[in-house]
C-alpha positions as CSV (number, residue, x, y, z in Angstrom):
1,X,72.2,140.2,-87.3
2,X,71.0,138.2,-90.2
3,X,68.5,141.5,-91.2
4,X,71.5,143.6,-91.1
5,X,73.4,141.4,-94.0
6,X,71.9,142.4,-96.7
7,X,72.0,146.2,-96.0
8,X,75.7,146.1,-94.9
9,X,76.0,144.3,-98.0
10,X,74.5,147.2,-100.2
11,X,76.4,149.9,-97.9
12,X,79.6,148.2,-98.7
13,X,79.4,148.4,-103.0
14,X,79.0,152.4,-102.4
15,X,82.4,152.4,-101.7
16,X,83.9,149.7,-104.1
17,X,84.6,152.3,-106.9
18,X,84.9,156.4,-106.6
19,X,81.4,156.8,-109.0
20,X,80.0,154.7,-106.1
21,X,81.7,156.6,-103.7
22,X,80.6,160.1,-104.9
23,X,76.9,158.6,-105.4
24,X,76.5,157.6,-101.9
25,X,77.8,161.2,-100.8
26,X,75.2,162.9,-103.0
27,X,72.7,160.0,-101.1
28,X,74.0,161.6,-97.8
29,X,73.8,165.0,-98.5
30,X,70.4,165.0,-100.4
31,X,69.0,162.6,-97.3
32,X,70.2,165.4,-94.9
33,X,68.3,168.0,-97.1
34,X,65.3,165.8,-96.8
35,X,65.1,165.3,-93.2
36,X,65.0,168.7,-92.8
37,X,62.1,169.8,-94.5
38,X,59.7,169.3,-92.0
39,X,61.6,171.3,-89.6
40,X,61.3,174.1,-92.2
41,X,57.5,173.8,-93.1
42,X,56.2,173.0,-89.4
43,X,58.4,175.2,-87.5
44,X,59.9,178.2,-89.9
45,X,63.4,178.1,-87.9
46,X,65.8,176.8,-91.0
47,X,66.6,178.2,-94.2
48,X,64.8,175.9,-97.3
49,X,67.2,173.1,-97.2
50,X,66.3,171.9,-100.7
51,X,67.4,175.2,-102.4
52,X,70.6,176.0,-100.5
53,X,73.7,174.8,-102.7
54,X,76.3,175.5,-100.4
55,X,74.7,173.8,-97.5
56,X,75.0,170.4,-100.1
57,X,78.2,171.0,-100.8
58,X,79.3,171.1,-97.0
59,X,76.9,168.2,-96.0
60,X,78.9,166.3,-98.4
61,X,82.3,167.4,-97.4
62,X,80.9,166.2,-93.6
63,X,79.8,163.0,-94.7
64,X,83.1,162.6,-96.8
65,X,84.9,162.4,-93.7
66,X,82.8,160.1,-92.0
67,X,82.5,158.0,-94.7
68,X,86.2,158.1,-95.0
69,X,86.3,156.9,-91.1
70,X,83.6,154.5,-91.2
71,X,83.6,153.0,-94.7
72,X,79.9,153.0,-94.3
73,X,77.3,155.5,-95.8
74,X,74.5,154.6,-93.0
75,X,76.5,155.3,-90.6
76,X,77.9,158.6,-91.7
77,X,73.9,159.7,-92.4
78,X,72.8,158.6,-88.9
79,X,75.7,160.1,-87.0
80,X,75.1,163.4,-89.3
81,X,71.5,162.9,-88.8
82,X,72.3,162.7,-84.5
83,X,74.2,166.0,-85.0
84,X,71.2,168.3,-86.5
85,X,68.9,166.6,-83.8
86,X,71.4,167.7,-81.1
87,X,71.8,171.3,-83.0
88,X,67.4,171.2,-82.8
89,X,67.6,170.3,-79.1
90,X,69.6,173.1,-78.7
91,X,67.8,175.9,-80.5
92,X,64.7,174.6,-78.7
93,X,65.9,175.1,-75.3
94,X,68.7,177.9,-75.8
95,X,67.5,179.8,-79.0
96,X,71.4,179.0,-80.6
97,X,72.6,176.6,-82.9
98,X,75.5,174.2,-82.6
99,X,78.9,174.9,-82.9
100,X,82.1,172.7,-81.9
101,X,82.5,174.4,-78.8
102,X,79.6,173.0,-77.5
103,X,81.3,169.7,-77.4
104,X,83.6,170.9,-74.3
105,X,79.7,171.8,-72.6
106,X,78.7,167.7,-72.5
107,X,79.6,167.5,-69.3
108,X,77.1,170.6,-68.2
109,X,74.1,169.6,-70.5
110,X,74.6,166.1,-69.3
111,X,74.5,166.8,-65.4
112,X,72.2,170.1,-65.8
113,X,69.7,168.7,-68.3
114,X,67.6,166.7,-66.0
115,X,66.4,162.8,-66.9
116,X,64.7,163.6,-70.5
117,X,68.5,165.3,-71.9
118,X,70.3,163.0,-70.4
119,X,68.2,160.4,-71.7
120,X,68.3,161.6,-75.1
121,X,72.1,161.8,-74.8
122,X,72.8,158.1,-74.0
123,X,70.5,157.1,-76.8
124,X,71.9,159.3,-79.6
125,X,75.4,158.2,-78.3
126,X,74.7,154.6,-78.5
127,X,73.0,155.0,-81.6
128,X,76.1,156.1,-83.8
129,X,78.3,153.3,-81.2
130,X,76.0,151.1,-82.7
131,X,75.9,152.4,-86.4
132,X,79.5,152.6,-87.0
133,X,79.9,149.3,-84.8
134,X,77.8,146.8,-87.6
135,X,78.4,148.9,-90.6
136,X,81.9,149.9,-90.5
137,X,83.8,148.8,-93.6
138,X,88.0,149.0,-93.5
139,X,88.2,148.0,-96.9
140,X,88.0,150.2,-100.0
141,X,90.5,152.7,-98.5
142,X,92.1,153.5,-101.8
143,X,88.5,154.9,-103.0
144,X,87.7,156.7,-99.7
145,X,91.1,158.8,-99.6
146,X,90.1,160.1,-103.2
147,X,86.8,160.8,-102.5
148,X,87.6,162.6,-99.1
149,X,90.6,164.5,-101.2
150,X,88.2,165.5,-104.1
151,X,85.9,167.0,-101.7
152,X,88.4,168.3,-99.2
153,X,89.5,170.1,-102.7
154,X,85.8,171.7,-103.2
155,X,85.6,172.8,-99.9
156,X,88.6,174.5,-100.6
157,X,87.3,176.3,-103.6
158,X,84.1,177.0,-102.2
159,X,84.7,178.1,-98.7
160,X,85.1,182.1,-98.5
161,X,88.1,183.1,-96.3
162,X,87.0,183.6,-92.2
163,X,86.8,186.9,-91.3
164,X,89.8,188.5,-89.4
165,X,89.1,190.1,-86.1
166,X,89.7,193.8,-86.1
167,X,90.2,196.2,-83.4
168,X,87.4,198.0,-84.4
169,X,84.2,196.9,-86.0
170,X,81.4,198.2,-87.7
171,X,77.6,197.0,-86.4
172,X,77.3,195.0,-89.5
173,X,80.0,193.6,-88.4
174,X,79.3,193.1,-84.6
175,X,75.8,191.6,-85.7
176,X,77.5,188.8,-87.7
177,X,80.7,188.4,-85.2
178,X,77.6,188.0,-82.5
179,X,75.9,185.6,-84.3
180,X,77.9,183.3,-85.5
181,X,75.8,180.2,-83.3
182,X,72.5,181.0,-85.1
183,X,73.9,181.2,-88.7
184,X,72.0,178.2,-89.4
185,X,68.6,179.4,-89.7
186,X,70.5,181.2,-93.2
187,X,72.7,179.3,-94.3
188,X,72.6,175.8,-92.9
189,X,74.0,173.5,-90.4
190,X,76.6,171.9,-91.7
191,X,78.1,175.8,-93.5
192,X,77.8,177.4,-89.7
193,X,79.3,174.7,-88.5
194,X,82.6,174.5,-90.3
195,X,83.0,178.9,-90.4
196,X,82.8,178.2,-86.6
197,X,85.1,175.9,-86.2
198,X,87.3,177.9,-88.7
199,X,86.7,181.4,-86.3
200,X,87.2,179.4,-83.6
201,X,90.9,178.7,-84.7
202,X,91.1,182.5,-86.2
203,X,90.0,183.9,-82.6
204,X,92.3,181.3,-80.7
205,X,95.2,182.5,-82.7
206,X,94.1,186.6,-82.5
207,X,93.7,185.7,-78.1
208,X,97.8,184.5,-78.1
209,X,98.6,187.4,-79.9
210,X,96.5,190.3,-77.5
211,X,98.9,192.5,-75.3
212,X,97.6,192.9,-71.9
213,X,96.1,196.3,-71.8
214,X,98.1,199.1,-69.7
215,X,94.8,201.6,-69.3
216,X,91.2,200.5,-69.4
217,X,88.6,202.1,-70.7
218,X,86.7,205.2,-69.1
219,X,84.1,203.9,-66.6
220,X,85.7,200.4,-66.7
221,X,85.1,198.7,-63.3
222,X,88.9,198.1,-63.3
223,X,89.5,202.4,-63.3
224,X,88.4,202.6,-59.8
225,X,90.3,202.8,-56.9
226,X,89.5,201.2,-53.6
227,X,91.5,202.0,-50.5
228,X,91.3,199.0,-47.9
229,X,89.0,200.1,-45.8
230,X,87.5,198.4,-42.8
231,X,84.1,199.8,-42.6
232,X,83.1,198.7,-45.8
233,X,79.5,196.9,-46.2
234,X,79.4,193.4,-46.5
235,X,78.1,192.5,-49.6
236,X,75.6,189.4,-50.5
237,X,74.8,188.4,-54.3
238,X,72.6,185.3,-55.0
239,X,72.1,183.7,-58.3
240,X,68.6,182.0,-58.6
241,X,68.7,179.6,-61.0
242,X,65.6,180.1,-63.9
243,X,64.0,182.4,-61.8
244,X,60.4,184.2,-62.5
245,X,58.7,186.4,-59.9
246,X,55.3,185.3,-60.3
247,X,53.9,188.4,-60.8
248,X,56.1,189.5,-63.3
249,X,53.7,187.2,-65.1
250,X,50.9,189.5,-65.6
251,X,48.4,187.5,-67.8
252,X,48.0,184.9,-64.4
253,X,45.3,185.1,-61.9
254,X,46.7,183.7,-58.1
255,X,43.9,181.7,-56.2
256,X,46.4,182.9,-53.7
257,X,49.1,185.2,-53.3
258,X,52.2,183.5,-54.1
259,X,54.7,185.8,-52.5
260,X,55.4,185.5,-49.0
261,X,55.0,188.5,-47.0
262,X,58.7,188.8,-46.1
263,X,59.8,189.7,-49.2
264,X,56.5,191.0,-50.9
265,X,56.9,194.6,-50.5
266,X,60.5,194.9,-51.2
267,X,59.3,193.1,-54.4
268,X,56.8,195.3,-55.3
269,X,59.1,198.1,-54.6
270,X,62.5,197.1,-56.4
271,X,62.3,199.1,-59.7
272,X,65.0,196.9,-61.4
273,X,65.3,194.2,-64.0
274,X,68.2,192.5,-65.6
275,X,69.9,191.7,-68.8
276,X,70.9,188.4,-69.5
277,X,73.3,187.4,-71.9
278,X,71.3,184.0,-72.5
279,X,68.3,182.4,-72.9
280,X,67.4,178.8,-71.4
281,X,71.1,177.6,-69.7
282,X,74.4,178.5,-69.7
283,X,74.6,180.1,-66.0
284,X,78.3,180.4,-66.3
285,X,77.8,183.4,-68.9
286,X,75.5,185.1,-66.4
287,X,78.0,184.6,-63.5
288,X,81.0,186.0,-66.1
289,X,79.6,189.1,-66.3
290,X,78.0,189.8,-63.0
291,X,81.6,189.1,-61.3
292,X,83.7,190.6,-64.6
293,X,81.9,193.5,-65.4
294,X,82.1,193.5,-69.4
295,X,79.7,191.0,-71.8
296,X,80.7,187.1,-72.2
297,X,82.2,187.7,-76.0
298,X,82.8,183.9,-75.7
299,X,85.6,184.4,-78.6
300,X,86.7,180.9,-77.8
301,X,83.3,179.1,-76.9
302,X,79.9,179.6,-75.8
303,X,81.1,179.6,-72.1
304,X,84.0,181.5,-71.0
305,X,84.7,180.1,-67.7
306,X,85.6,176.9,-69.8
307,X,87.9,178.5,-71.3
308,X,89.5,180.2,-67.8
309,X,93.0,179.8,-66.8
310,X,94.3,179.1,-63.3
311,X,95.8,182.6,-62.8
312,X,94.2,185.3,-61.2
313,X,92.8,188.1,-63.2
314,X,90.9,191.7,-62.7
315,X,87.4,190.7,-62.1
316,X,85.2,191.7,-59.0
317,X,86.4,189.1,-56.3
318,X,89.9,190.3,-57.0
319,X,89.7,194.2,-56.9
320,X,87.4,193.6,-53.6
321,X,90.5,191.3,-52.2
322,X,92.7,194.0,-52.6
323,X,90.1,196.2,-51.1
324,X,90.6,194.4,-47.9
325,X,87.4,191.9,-48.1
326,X,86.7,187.9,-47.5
327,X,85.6,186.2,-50.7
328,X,83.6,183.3,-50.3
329,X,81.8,181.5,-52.9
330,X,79.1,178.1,-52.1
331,X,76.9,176.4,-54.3
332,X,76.3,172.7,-54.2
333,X,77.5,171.8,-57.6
334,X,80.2,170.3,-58.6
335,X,84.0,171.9,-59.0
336,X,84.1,170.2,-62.7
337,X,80.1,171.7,-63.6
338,X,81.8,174.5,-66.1
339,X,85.4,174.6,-64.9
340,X,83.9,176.3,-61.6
341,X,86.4,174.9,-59.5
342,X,89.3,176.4,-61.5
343,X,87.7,179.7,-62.7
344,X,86.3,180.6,-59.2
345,X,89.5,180.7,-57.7
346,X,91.1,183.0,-60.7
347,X,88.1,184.9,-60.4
348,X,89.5,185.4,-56.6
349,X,87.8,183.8,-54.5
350,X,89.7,182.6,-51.3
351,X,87.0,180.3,-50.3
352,X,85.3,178.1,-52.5
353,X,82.7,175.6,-50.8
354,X,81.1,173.5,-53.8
355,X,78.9,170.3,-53.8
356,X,81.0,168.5,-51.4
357,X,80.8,170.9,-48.6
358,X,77.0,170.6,-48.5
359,X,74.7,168.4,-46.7
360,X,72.2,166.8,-49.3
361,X,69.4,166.8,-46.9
362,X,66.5,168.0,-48.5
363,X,66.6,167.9,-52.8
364,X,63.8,168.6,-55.7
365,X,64.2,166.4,-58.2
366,X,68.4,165.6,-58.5
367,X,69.0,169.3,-56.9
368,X,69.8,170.4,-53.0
369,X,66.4,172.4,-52.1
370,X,67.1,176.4,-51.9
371,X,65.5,177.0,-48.7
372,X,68.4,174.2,-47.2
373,X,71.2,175.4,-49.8
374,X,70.7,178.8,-48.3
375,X,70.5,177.8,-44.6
376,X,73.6,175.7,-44.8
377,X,75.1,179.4,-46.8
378,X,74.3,181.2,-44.2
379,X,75.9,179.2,-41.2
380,X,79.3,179.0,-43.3
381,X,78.9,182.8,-43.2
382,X,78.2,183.4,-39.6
383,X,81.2,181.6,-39.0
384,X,83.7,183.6,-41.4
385,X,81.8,186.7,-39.4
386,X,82.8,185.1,-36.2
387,X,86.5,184.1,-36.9
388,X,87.4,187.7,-38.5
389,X,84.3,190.7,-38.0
390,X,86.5,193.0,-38.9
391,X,86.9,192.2,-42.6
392,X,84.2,192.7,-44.5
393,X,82.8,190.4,-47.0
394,X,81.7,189.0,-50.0
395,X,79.6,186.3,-50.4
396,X,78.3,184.7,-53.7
397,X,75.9,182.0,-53.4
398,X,74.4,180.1,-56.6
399,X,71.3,178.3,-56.1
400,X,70.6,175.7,-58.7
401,X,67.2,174.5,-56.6
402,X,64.9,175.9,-59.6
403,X,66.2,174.0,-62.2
404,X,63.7,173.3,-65.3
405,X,62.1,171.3,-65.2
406,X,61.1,172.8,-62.0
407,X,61.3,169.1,-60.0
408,X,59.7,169.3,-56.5
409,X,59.6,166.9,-53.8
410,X,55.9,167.1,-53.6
411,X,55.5,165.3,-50.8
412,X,56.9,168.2,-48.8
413,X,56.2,170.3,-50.9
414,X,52.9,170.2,-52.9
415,X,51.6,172.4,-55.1
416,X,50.2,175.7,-53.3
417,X,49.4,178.2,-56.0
418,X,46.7,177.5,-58.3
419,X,47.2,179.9,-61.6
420,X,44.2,180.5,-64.3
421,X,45.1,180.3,-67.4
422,X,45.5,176.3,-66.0
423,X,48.8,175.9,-67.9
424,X,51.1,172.8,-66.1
425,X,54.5,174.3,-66.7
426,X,53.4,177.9,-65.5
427,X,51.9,176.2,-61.8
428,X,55.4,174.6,-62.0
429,X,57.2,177.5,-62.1
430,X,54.9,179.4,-59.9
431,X,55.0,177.1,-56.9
432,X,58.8,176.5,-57.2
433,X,59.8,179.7,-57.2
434,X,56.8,180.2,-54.4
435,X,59.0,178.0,-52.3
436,X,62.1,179.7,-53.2
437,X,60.5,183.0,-52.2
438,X,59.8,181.5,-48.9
439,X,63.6,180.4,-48.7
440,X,65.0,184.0,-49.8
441,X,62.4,185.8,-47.3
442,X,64.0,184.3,-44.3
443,X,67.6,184.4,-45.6
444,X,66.9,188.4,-45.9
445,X,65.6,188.2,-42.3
446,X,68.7,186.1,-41.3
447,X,71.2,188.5,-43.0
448,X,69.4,191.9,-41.3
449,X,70.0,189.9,-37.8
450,X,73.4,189.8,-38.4
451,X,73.3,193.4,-37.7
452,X,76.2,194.4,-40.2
453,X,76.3,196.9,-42.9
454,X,75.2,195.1,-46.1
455,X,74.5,194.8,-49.8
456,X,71.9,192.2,-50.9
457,X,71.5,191.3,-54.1
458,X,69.3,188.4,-55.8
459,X,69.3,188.0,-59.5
460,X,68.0,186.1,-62.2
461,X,70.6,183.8,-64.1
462,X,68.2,183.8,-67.4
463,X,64.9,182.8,-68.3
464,X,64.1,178.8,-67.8
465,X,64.4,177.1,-71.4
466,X,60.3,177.1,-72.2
467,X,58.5,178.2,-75.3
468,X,57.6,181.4,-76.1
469,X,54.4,180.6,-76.4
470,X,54.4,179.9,-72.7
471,X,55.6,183.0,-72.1
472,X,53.4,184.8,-73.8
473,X,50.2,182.7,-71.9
474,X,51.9,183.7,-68.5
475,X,52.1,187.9,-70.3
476,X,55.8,187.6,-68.3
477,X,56.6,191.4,-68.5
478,X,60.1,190.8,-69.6
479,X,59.2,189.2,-72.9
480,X,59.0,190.6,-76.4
481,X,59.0,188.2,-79.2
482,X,60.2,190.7,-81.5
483,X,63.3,191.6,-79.6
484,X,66.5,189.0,-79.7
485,X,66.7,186.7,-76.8
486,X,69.6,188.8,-75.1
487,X,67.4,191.5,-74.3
488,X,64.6,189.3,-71.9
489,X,64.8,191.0,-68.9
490,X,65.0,188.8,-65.7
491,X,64.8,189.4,-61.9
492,X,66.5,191.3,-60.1
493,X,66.5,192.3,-56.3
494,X,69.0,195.4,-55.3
495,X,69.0,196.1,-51.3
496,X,70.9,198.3,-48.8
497,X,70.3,197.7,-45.0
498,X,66.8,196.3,-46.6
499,X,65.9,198.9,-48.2
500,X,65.5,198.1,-52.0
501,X,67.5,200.1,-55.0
502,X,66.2,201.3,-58.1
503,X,68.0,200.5,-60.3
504,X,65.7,200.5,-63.6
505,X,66.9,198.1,-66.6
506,X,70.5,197.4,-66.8
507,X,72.5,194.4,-68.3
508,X,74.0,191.9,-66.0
509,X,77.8,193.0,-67.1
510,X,76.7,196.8,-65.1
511,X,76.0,195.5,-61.7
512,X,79.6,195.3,-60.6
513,X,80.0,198.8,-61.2
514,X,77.0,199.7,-59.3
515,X,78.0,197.6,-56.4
516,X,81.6,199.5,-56.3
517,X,80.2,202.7,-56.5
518,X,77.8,202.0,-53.8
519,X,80.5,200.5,-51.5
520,X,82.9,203.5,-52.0
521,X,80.3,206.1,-51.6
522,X,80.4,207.4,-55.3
523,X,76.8,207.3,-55.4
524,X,73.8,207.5,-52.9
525,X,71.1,204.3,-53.0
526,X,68.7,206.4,-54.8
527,X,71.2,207.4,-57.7
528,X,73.4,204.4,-58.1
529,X,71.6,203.3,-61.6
530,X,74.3,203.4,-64.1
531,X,75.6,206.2,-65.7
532,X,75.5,204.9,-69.1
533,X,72.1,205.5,-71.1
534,X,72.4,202.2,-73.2
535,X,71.8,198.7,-72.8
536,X,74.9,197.7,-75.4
537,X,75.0,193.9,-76.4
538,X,75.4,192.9,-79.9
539,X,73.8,193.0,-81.9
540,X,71.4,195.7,-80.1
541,X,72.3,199.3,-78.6
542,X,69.2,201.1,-77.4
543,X,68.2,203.8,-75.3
544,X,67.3,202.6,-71.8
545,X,64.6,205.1,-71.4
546,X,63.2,204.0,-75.1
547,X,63.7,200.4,-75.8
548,X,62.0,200.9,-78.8
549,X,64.6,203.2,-80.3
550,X,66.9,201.7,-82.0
551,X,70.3,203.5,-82.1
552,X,72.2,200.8,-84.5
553,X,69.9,199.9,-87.6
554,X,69.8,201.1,-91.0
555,X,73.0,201.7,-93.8
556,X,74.2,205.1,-91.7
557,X,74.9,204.9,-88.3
558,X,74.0,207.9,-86.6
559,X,76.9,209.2,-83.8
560,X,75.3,207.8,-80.5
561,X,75.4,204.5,-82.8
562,X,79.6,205.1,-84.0
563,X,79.6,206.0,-79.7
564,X,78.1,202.8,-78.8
565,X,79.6,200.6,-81.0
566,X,83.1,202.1,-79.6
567,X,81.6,201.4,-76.1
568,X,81.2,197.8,-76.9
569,X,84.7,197.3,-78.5
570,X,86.2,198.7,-75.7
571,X,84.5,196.2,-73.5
572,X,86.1,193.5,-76.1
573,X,89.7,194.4,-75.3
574,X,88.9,194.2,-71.3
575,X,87.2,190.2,-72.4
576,X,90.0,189.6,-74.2
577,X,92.7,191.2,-71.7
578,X,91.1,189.1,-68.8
579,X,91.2,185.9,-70.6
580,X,94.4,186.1,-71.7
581,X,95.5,187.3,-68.2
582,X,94.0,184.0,-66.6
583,X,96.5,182.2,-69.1
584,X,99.6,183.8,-67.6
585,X,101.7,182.1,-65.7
586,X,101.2,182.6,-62.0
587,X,104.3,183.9,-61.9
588,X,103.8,186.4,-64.4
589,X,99.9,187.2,-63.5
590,X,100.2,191.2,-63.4
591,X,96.9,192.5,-61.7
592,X,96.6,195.7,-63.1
593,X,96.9,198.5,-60.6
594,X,93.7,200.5,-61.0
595,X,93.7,204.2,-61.4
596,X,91.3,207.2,-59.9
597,X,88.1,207.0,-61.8
């Protein structure tokens, strides 16, 4: 304590007269700028945070208000200083920057981080405990109100108004709406940071306002009509956590072959990739659109089932309800691990066996093991089978067993695939998801015993948060670093009665519609790829049959780009319609009755 004296001492004069207190804001903001630099010159990700005015101006404006709350300049530049190591962390693992959503995520990256996050989190918390615990300063509050009004007053000046939301949008326009988390690397930190928290309030305000929508848009998942029907096929989706086929590594050599021989030829046979809509984490946003059948806009966060009401609304579980089937959902975490508990049951699911319906007999690392997730899956199903065969059903099972950083309980299960180049994380990846191929390959023999019409399908949630440059060792196929991050292609796994799909590339938001066409007999196994010929997530629209052609770049957008970016905006107003419909009152939750398609 006696060190600290002196340096409270000094920190507490900064705020004795406004000079002072405008000085030690100009200390804040230019030590912010500082701190930054190396990120710039070592790593290329930032703008040049010595050059970039505005940036100044809104670390000042930040550090106002903490200095206004703390009394204490060290503290406001450490706590600042936590935020842009937590808005690094971030672009590191999930190629986005910070925004004050995130916040409501804690929770998520705290439980799904594994030790070195949550490490990192309790230190950085007790750091600015700390700070603002020994430096805080009540006195001086006279000076701190005029400093904090003479900036509030700049910002005012300098701040361009938020953009309004329109019901249609040019791709400019899309590209910067789309953006908005990675505005950082142009304009700074602390600038991002407030325009989201301002859109964030816009968008809130724009979601009260949206009238439920009375048609959807052609080819919308919610056009099509499903009689109940008995004979329907039962119908088996299975999230796999980080997933990577090995071979979809294509720069590795195998001292032996990783894929079990179960699976291996429906592997090598399956002609189908998927989109996903992030890079790193976030499973939720995978789930969203697999089960809703539009992109996750997140208009009011990064993850829209944290932003779910309790009412039930017009996504996949739902429209197969009313088609006569038995939802069930299991995965072993958590009902609170992003709002699961509550949006799985307005997503329609009647059943909904989380964490505490499992037995934790077998884990990797702080995870249940995939191989006894899915057997302890599979008995719930048998059972649902047993007490009603003639509903058919719809299981959805999220395995979180492959979690980076790829934990194993190596004592039963060591490492078995050697991999040249000798890179650690790619033989982590390739033995874990070894063992989970193992697990999947007698699930699929399990599921064909059942001897009942089905649909399997096993997908990808998004790429595990690892460099590119370990990518690029590994040569994984669905990599380009010169694409954005949303168009990483991950696995995916299409089977009827065992037969595999093809399905070619689509985005994770069109396998609902091919699952409905398949059920209702709109389309025959061989032709059920969708029957849209783009791959449309802002800020990209390209031909599926020419990735390489970009239909959306340049000053003049050509027709098929004016054609897709009306696509997309159409698929805004279904977001925005289910979002606000899980909002209703139960009451007043009005399912929309689907028409022919």
């Amino acid at each position: 304590m006696r060190l600290l004296r002196p340096l409270k001492s000094w920190d507490e004069t900064l705020t004795r007269t406004p000079p002072r207190y405008l000085l030690a804001l100009l200390v804040i903001a230019a030590g912010i700028a500082l701190l930054q630099v190396p990120v710039y010159v070592f790593h290329r990700i930032y703008y040049n945070p010595l050059v970039t005015v505005p940036e100044l101006v809104a670390t000042a404006c930040a550090g106002s208000v903490l200095l206004f709350l703390s009394g204490s300049a060290i503290a406001s530049l450490v706590i600042l200083q936590i935020l842009l190591a937590a808005n690094y962390l971030k672009f590191f693992f999930l190629r986005e920057g910070l925004i004050p959503s995130d916040f409501v995520n804690l929770h998520e990256a705290f439980v799904g981080g594994g030790l070195r996050i949550q490490i990192v989190m309790v230190v950085g918390f007790a750091t600015a405990v700390l700070a603002l615990g020994l430096l805080s300063n009540r006195r001086h509050w006279k000076t701190r109100v005029a400093g904090l009004a003479v900036w509030a007053a700049l910002a005012a000046v300098a701040y361009d108004r938020p953009r309004e939301v329109k019901s249609e949008l040019l791709f400019d326009q899309y590209k910067q709406f789309w953006l908005v988390s990675s505005q950082f690397q142009q304009h700074g930190f602390f600038v991002s940071f407030a325009t989201a928290a301002v859109d964030l309030r816009w968008l809130s305000l724009d979601m009260e306002r949206f009238p439920l929508l009375e048609t959807f848009p052609p080819g919308d998942i919610r056009t099509l009509r499903l009689e109940p029907v008995r004979d329907r096929p039962d119908i088996h989706v299975v999230l796999l956590e980080s997933f990577i086929e090995p071979h979809d590594f294509t720069a590795l050599r195998f001292d032996r072959e990783p894929t079990p021989p179960g699976i291996a030829d429906l592997i090598a046979r399956r002609n189908a990739a998927s989109y996903s809509p992030v890079v790193g984490g976030k499973t939720a946003k995978a789930e969203f659109e697999v089960l809703c059948g539009v992109p996750d806009f997140d208009l009011l966060g990064t993850v829209t089932f944290n932003q779910m009401g309790s009412s039930p609304f017009d996504c996949l579980p739902n429209l197969l309800r009313r088609a006569g089937y038995r939802t069930l959902v299991t995965t072993p975490m958590p009902g609170s691990f992003f709002n699961i508990k509550q949006a799985y049951q307005a997503l329609g699911f009647e059943e909904r066996l989380l964490r505490e319906s499992f037995t934790f007999d077998d884990r990797d690392g702080p995870y249940l093991t995939n191989g006894s997730a899915l057997r302890q899956s599979l008995e719930f199903v048998r059972r649902r089978i047993a007490a009603t065969p003639e509903r058919p059903l719809f299981n959805y099972v999220v395995l979180v067993g492959g979690h980076f950083p790829f934990e194993r309980n190596e004592a039963r299960r060591p490492d078995r695939i050697g991999v040249v180049p000798a890179e650690p994380m790619l033989r982590k990846i390739v033995n874990m998801s070894h063992y989970t191929l193992v697990a999947l390959a007698e699930y699929l023999g399990a599921i064909g015993e059942l001897g009942r019409d089905s649909i399997v399908v096993l997908f990808g949630d998004h790429l595990p948060p690892v460099s590119d440059a370990i990518l690029l060792t590994g040569g994984y196929r669905g990599f380009d670093p010169g694409r954005p991050v949303t168009e990483r292609r991950t696995f995916l796994l299409v089977l009827r009665n065992g037969k595999p799909v093809p399905l070619g590339n689509i985005a994770q938001y069109e396998l609902p519609d091919v699952l409905l066409r398949m059920i209702s007999g709109r389309c025959e196994a061989e032709s059920c790829a969708p029957e849209t010929a783009m791959l449309l997530r802002p800020p990209g629209a390209y031909a599926r049959a020419a990735p390489a052609e970009e239909l959306c770049r340049g000053d003049a957008p050509t027709p098929a780009c004016r054609a897709a970016i009306a696509k997309v905006d159409g698929m805004r107003r279904v977001y925005q319609h289910l979002l606000r419909q899980s909002h209703l009152p139960v009451e007043g939750a009005r399912i929309a009755e689907t028409g022919a398609h």
